[in-house]
N, CA, C and O atoms as a GROMACS GRO file, in nm:
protein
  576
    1UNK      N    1  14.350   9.393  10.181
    1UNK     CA    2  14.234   9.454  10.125
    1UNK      C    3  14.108   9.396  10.188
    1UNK      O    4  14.067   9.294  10.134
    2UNK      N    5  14.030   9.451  10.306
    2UNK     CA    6  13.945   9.398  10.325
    2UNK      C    7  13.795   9.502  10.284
    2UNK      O    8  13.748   9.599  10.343
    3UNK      N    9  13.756   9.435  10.169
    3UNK     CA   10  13.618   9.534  10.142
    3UNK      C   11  13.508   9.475  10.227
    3UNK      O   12  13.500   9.361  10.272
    4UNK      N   13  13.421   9.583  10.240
    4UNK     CA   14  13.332   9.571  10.336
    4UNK      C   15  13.230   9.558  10.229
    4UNK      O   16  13.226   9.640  10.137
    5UNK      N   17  13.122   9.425  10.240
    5UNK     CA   18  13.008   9.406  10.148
    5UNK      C   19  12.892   9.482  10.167
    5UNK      O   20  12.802   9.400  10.186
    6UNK      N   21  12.868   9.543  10.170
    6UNK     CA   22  12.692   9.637  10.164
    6UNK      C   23  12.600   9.511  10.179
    6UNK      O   24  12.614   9.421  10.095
    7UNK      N   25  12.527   9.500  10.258
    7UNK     CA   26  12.410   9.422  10.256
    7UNK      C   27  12.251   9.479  10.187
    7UNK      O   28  12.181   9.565  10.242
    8UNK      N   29  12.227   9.425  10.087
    8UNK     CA   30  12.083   9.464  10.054
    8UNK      C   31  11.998   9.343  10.004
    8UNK      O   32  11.961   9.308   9.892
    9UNK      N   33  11.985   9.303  10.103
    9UNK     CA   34  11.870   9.175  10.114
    9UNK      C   35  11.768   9.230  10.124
    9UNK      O   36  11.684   9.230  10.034
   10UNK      N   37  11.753   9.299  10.251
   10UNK     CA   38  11.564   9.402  10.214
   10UNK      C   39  11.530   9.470  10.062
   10UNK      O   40  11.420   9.459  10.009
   11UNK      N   41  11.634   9.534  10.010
   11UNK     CA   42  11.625   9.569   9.888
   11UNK      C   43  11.586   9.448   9.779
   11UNK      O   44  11.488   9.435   9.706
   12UNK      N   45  11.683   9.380   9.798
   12UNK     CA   46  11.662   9.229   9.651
   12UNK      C   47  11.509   9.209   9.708
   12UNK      O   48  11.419   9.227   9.626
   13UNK      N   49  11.475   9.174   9.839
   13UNK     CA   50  11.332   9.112   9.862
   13UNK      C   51  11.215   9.243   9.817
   13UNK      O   52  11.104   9.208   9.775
   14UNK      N   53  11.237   9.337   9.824
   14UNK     CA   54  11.138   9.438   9.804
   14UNK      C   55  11.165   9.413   9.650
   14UNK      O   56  11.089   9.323   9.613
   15UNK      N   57  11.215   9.443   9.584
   15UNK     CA   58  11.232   9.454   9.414
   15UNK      C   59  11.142   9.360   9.378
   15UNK      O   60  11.046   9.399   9.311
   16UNK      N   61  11.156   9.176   9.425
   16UNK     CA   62  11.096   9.093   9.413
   16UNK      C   63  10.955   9.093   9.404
   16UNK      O   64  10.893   9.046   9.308
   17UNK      N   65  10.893   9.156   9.524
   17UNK     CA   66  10.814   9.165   9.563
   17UNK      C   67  10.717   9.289   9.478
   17UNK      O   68  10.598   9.293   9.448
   18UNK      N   69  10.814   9.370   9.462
   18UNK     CA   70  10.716   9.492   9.364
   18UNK      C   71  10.712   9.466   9.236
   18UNK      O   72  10.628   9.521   9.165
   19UNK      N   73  10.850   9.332   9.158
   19UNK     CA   74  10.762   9.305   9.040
   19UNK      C   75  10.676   9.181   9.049
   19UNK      O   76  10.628   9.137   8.944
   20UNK      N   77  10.646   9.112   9.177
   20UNK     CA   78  10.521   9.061   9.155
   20UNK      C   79  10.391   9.137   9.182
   20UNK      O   80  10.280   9.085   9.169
   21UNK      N   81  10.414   9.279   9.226
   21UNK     CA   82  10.306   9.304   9.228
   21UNK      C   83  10.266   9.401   9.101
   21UNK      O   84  10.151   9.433   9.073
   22UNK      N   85  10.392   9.443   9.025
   22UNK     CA   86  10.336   9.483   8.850
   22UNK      C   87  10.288   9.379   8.793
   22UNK      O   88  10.197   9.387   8.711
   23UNK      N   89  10.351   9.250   8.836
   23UNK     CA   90  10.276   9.165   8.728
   23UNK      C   91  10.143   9.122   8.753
   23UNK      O   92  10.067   9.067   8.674
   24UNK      N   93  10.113   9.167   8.926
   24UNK     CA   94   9.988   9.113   8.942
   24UNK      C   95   9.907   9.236   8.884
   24UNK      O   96   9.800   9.206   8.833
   25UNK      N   97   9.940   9.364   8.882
   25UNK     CA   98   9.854   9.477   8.878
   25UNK      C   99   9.808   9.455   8.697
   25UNK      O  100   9.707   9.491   8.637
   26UNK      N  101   9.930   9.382   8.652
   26UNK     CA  102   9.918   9.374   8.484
   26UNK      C  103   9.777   9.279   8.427
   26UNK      O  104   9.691   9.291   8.339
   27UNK      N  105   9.797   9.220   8.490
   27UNK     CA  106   9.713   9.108   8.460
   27UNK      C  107   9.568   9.137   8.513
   27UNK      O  108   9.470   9.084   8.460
   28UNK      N  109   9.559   9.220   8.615
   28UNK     CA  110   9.434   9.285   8.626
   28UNK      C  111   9.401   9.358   8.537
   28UNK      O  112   9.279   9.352   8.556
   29UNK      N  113   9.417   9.444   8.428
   29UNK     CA  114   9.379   9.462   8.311
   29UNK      C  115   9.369   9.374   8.177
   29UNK      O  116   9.300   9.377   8.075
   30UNK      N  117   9.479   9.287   8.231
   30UNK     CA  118   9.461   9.186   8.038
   30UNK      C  119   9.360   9.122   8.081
   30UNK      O  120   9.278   9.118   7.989
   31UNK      N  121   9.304   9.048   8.212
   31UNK     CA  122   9.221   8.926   8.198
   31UNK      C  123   9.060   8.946   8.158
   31UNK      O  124   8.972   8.862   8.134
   32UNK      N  125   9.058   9.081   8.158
   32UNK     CA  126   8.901   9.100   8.097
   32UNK      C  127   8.913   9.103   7.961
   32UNK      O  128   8.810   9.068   7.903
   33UNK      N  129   9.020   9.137   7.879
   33UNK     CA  130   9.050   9.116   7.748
   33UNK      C  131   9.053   9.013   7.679
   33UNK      O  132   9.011   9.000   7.564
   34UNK      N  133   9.138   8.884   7.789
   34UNK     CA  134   9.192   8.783   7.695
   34UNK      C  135   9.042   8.701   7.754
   34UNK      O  136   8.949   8.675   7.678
   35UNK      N  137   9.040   8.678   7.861
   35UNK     CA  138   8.865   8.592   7.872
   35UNK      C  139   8.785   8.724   7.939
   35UNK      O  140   8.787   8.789   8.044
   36UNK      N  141   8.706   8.722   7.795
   36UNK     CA  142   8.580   8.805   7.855
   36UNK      C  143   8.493   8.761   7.951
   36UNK      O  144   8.483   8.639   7.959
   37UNK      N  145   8.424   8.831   8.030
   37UNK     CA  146   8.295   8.776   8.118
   37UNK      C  147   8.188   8.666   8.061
   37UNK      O  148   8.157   8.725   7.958
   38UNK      N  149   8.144   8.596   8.061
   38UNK     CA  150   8.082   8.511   8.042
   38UNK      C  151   7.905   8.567   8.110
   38UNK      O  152   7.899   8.626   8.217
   39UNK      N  153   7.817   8.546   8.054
   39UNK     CA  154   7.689   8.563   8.109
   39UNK      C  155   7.641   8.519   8.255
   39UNK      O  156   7.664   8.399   8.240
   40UNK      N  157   7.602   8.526   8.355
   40UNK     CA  158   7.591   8.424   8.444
   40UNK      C  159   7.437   8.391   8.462
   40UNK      O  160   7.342   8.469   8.469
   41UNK      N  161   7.440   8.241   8.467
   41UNK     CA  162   7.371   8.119   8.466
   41UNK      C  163   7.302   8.127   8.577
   41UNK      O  164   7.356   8.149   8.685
   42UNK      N  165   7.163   8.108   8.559
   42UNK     CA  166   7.079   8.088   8.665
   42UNK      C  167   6.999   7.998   8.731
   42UNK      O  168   6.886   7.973   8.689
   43UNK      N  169   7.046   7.944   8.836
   43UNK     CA  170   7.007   7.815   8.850
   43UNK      C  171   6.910   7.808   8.939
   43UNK      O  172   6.923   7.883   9.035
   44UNK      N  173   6.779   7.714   8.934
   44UNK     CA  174   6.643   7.766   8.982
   44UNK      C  175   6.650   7.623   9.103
   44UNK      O  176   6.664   7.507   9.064
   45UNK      N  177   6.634   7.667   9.266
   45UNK     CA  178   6.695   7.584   9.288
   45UNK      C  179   6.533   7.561   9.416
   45UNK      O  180   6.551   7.571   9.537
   46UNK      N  181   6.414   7.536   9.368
   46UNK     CA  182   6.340   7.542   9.402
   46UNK      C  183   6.306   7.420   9.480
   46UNK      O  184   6.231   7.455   9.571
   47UNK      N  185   6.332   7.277   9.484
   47UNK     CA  186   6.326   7.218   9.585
   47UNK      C  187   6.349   7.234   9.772
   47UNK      O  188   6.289   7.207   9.876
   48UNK      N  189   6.462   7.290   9.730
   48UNK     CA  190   6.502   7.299   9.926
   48UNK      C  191   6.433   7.442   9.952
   48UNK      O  192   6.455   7.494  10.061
   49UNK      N  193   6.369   7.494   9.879
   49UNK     CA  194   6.352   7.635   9.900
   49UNK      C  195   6.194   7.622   9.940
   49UNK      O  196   6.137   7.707  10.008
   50UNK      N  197   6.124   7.489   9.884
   50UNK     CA  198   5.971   7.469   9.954
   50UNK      C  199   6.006   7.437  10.083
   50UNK      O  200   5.956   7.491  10.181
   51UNK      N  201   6.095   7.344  10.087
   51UNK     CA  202   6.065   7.263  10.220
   51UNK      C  203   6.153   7.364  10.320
   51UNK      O  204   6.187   7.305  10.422
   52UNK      N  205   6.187   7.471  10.317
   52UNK     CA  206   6.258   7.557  10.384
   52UNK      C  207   6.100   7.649  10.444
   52UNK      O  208   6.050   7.650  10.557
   53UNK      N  209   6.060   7.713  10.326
   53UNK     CA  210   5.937   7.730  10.350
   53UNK      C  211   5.831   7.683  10.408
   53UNK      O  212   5.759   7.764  10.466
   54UNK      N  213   5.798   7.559  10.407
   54UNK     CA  214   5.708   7.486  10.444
   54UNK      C  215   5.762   7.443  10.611
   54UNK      O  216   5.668   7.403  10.679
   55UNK      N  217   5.856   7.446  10.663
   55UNK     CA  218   5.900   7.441  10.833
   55UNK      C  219   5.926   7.548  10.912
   55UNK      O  220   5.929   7.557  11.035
   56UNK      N  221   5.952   7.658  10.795
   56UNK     CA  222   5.929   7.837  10.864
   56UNK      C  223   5.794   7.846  10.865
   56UNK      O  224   5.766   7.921  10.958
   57UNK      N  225   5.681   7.805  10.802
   57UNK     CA  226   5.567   7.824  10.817
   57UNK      C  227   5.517   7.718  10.915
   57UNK      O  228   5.397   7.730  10.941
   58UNK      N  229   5.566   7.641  10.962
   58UNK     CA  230   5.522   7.534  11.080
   58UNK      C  231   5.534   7.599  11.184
   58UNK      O  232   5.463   7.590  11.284
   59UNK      N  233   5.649   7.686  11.163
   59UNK     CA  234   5.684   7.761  11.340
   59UNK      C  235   5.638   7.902  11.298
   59UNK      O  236   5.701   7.980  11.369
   60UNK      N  237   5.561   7.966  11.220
   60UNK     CA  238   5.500   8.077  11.203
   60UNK      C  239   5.584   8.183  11.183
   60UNK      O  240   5.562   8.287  11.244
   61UNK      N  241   5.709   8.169  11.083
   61UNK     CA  242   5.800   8.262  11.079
   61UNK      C  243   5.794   8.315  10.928
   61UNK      O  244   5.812   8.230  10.841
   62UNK      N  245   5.776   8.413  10.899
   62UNK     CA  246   5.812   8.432  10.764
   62UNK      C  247   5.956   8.474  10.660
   62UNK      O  248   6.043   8.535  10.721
   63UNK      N  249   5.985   8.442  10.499
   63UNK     CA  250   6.061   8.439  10.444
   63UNK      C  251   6.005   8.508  10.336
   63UNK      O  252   5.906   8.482  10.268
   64UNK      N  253   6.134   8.657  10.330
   64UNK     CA  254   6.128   8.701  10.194
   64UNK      C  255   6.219   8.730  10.154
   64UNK      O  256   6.313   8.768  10.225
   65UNK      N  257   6.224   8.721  10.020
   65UNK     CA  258   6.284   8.706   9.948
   65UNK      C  259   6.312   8.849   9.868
   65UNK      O  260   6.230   8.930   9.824
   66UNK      N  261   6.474   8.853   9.865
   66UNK     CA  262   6.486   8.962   9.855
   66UNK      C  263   6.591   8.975   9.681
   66UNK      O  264   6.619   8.865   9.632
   67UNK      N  265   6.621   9.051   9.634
   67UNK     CA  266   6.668   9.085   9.459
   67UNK      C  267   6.799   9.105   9.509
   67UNK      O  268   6.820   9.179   9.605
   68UNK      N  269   6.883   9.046   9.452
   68UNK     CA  270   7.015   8.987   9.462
   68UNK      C  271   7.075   9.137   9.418
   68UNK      O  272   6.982   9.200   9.368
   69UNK      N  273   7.199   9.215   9.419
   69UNK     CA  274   7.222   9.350   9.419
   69UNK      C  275   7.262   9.339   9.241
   69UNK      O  276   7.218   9.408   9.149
   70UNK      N  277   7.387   9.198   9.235
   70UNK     CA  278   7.414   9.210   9.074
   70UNK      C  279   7.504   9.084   9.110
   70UNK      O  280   7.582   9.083   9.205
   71UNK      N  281   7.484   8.966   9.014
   71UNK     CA  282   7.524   8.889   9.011
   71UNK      C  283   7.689   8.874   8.985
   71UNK      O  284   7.687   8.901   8.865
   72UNK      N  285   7.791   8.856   9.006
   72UNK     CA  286   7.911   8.850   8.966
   72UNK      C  287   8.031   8.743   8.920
   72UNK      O  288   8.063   8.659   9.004
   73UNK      N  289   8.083   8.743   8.826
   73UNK     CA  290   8.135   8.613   8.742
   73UNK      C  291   8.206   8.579   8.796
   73UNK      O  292   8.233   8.632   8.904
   74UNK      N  293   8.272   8.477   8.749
   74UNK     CA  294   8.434   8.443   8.794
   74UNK      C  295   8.527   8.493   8.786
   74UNK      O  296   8.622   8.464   8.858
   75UNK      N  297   8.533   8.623   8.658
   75UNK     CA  298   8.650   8.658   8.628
   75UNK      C  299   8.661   8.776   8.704
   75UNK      O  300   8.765   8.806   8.762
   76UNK      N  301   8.535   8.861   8.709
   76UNK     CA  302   8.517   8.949   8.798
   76UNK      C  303   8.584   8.879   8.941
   76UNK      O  304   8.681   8.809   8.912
   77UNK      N  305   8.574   8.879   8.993
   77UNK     CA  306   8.550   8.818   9.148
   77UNK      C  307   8.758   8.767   9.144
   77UNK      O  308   8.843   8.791   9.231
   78UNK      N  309   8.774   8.696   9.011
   78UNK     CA  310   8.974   8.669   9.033
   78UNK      C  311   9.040   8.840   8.975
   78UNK      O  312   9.161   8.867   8.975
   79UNK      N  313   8.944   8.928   8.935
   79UNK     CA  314   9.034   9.050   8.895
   79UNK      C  315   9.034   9.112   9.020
   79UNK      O  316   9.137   9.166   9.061
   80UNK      N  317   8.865   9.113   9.129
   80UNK     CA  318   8.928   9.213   9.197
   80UNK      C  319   8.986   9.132   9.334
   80UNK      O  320   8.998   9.184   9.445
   81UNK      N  321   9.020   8.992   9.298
   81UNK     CA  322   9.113   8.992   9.424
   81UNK      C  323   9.258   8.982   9.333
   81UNK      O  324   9.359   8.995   9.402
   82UNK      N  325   9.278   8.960   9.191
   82UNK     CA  326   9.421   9.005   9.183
   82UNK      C  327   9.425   9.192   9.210
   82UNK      O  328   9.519   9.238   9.274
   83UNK      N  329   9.338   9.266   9.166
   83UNK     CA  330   9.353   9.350   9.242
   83UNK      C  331   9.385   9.409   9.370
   83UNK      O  332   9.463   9.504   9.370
   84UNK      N  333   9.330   9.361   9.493
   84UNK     CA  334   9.388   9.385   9.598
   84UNK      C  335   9.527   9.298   9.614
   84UNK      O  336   9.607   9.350   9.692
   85UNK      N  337   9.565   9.187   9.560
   85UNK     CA  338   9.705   9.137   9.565
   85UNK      C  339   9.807   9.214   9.503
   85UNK      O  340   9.929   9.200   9.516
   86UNK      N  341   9.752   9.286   9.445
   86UNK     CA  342   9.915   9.393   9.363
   86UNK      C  343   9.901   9.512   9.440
   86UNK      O  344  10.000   9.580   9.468
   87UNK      N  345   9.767   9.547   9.481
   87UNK     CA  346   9.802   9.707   9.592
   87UNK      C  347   9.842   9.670   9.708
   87UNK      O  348   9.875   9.767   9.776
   88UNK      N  349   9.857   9.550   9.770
   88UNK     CA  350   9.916   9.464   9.888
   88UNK      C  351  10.065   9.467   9.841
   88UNK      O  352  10.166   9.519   9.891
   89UNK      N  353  10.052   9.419   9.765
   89UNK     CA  354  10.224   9.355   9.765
   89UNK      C  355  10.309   9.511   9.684
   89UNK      O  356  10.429   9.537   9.681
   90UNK      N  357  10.212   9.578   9.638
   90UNK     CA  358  10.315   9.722   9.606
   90UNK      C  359  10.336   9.764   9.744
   90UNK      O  360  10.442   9.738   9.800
   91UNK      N  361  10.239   9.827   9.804
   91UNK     CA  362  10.255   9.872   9.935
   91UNK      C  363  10.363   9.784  10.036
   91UNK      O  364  10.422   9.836  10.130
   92UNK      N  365  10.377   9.634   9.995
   92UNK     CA  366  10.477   9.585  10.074
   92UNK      C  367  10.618   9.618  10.049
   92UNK      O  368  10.708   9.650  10.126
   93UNK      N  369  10.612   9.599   9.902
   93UNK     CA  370  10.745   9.663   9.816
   93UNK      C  371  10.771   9.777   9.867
   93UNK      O  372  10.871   9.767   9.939
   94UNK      N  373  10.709   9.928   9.865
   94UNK     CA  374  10.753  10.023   9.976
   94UNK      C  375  10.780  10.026  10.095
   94UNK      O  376  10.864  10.106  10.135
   95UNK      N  377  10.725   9.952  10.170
   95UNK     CA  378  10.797   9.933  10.282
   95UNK      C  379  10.907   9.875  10.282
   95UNK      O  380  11.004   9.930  10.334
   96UNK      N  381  10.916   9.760  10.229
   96UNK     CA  382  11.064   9.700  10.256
   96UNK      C  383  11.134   9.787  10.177
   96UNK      O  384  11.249   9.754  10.205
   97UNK      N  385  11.147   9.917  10.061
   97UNK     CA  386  11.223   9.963  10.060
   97UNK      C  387  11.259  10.068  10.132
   97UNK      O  388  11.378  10.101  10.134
   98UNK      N  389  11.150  10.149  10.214
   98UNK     CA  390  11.177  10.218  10.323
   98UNK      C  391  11.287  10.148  10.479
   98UNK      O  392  11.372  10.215  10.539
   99UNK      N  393  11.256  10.032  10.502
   99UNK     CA  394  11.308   9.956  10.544
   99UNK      C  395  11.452   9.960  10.488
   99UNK      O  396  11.545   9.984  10.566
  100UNK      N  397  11.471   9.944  10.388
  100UNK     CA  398  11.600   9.888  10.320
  100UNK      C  399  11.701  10.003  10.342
  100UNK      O  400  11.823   9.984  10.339
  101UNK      N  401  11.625  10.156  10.369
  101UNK     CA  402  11.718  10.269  10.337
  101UNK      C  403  11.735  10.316  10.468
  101UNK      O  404  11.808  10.411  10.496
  102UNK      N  405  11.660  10.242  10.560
  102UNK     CA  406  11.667  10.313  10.734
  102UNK      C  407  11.776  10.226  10.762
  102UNK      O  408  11.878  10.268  10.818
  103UNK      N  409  11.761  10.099  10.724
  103UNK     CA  410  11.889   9.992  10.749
  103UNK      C  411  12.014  10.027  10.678
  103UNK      O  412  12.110   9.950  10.680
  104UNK      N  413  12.016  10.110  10.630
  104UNK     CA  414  12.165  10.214  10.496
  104UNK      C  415  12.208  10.086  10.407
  104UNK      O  416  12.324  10.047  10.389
  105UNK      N  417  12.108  10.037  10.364
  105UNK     CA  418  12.135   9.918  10.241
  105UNK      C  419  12.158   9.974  10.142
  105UNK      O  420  12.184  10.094  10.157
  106UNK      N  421  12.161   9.920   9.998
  106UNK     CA  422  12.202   9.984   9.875
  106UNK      C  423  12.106  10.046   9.855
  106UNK      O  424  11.998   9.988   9.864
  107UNK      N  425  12.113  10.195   9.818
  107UNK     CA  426  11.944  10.262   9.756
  107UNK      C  427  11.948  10.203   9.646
  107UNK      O  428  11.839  10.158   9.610
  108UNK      N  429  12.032  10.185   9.578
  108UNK     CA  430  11.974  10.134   9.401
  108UNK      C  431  11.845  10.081   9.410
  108UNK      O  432  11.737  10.126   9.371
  109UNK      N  433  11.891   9.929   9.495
  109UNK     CA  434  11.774   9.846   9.525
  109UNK      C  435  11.643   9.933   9.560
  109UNK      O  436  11.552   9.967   9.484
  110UNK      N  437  11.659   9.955   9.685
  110UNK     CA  438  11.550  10.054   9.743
  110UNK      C  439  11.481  10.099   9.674
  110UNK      O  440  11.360  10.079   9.681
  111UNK      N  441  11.558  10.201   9.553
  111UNK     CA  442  11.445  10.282   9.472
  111UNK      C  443  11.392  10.181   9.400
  111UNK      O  444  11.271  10.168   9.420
  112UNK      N  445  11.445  10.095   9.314
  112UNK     CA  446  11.378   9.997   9.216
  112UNK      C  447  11.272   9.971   9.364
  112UNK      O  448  11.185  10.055   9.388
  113UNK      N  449  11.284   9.884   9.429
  113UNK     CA  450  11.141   9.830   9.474
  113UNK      C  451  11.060   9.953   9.500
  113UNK      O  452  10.944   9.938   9.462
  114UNK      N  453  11.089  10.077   9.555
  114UNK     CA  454  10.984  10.156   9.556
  114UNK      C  455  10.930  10.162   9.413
  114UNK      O  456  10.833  10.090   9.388
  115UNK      N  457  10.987  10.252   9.299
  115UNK     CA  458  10.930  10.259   9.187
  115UNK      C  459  10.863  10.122   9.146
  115UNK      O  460  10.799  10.150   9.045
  116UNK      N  461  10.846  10.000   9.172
  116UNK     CA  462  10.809   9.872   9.098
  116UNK      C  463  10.650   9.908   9.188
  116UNK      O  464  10.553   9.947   9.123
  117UNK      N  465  10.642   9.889   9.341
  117UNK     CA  466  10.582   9.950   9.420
  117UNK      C  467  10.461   9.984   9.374
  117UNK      O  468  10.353   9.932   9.346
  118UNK      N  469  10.542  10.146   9.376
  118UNK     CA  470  10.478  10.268   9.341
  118UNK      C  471  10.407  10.254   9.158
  118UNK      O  472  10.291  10.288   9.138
  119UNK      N  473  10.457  10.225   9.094
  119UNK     CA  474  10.394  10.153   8.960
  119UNK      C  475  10.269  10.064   8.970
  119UNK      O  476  10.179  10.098   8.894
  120UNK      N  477  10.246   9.957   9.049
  120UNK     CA  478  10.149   9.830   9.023
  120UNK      C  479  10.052   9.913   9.112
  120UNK      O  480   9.937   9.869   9.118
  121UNK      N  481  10.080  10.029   9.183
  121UNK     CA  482   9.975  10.103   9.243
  121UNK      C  483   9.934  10.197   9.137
  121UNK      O  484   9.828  10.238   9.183
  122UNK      N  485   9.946  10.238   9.060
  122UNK     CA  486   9.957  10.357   8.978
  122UNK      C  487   9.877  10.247   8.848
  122UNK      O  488   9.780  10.290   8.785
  123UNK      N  489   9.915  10.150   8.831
  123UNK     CA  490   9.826  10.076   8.727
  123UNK      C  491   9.664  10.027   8.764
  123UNK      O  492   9.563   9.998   8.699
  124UNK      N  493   9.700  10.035   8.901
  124UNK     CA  494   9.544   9.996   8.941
  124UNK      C  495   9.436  10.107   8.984
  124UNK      O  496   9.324  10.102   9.035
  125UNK      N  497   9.532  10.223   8.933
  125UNK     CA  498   9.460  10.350   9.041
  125UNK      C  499   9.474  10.468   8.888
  125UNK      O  500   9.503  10.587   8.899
  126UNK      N  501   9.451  10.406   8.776
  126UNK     CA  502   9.546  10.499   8.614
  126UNK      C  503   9.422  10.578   8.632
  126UNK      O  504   9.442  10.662   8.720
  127UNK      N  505   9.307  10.585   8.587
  127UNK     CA  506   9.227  10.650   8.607
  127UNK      C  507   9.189  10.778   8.680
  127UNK      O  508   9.151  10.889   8.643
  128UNK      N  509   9.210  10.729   8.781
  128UNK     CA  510   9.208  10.817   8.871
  128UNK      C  511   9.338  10.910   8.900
  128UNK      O  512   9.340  11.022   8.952
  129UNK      N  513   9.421  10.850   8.863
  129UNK     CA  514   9.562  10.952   8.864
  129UNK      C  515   9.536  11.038   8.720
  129UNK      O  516   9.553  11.160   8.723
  130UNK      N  517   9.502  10.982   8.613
  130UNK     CA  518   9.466  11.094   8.502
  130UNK      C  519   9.364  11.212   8.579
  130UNK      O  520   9.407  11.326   8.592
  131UNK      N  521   9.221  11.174   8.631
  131UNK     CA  522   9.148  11.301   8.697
  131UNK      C  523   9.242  11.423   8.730
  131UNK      O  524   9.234  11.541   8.696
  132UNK      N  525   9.375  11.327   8.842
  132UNK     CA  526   9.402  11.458   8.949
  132UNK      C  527   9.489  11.504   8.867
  132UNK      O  528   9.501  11.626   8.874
  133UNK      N  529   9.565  11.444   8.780
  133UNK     CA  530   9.668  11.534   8.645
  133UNK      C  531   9.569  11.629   8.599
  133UNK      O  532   9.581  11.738   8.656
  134UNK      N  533   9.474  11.624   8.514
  134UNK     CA  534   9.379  11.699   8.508
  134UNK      C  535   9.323  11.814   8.589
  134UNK      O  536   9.299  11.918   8.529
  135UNK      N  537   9.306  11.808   8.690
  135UNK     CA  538   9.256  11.886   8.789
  135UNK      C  539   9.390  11.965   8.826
  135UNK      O  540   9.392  12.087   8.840
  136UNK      N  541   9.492  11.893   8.839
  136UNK     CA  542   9.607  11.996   8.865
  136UNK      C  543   9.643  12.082   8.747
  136UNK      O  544   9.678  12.194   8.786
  137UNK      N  545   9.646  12.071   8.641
  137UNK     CA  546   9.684  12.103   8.509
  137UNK      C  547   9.579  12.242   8.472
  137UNK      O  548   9.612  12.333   8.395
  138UNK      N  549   9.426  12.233   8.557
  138UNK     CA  550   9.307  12.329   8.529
  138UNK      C  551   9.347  12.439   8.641
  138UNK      O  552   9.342  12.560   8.618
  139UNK      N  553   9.389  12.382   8.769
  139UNK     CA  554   9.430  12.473   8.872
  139UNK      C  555   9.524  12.566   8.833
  139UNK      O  556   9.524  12.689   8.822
  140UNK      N  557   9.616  12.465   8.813
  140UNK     CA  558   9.748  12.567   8.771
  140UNK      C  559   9.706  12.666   8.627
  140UNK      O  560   9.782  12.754   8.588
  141UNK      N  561   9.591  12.639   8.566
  141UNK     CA  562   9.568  12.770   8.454
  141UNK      C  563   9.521  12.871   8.495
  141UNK      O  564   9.531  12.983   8.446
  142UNK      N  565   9.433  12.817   8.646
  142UNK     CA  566   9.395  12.913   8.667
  142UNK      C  567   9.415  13.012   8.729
  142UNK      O  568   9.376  13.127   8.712
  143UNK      N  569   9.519  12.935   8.855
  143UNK     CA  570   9.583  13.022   8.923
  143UNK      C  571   9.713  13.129   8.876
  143UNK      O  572   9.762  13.201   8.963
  144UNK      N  573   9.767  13.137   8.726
  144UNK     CA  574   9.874  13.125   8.696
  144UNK      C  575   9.825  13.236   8.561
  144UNK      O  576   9.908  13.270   8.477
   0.00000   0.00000   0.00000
């Protein structure tokens, strides 16, 4: 009896990989919940800012000063880079399961990492996938 083992290592690694990127996509929604934004602090930092002034004006150069666009917190700034870490690592999860199925590995695997994938993209993008449900849902009344 010699069975032949199926290899799906690209598969196990993609699965891996797409539920770290649900869990990263997850947590980009709880963390404005569980720590809210905090105000941000303004710190008046007017010493180095004379004498910066005062040696641009030695060499006849001028400095202005311009209105900052919008200040941004900490939590802001770790959501939207866990944000781009879960549309990274979904998108990696599809590939390696595209990968996994050109190599004739187990689809089981395959699909789980696509769907895990395809999910932590779909959590970061909910919004906007409701619009085009919407918009498809008005088309089709109308056309129909």
């Amino acid at each position: 009896m010699n069975a032949v083992r199926q290899s799906c290592r690209l598969g196990t690694i993609g699965s891996v990989v797409g539920l770290l990127a649900l869990l990263a996509s997850v947590l980009t929604q709880l963390l404005p919940a569980v720590f809210p934004p905090e105000p941000a602090k303004v710190i008046d930092d007017a010493g180095p800012r004379v004498k910066d002034h005062l040696i641009f004006r030695a060499k006849r150069l001028e400095i202005r000063s311009r209105e900052a666009s919008e200040q941004r917190t900490v939590g802001y700034t770790w959501t939207q880079g866990l944000s781009t870490v879960a549309v990274s690592l979904g998108l990696l999860a599809i590939a390696l399961a595209v990968f996994s199925v050109i190599l004739r590995e187990e689809k089981l695997l395959a699909g789980v990492a696509a769907a895990l994938g395809i999910a932590a993209i779909a959590v970061q993008v909910f919004w906007m996938l409701i619009g085009v449900v919407i918009l498809i849902v008005i088309i089709n009344a109308l056309f129909s």
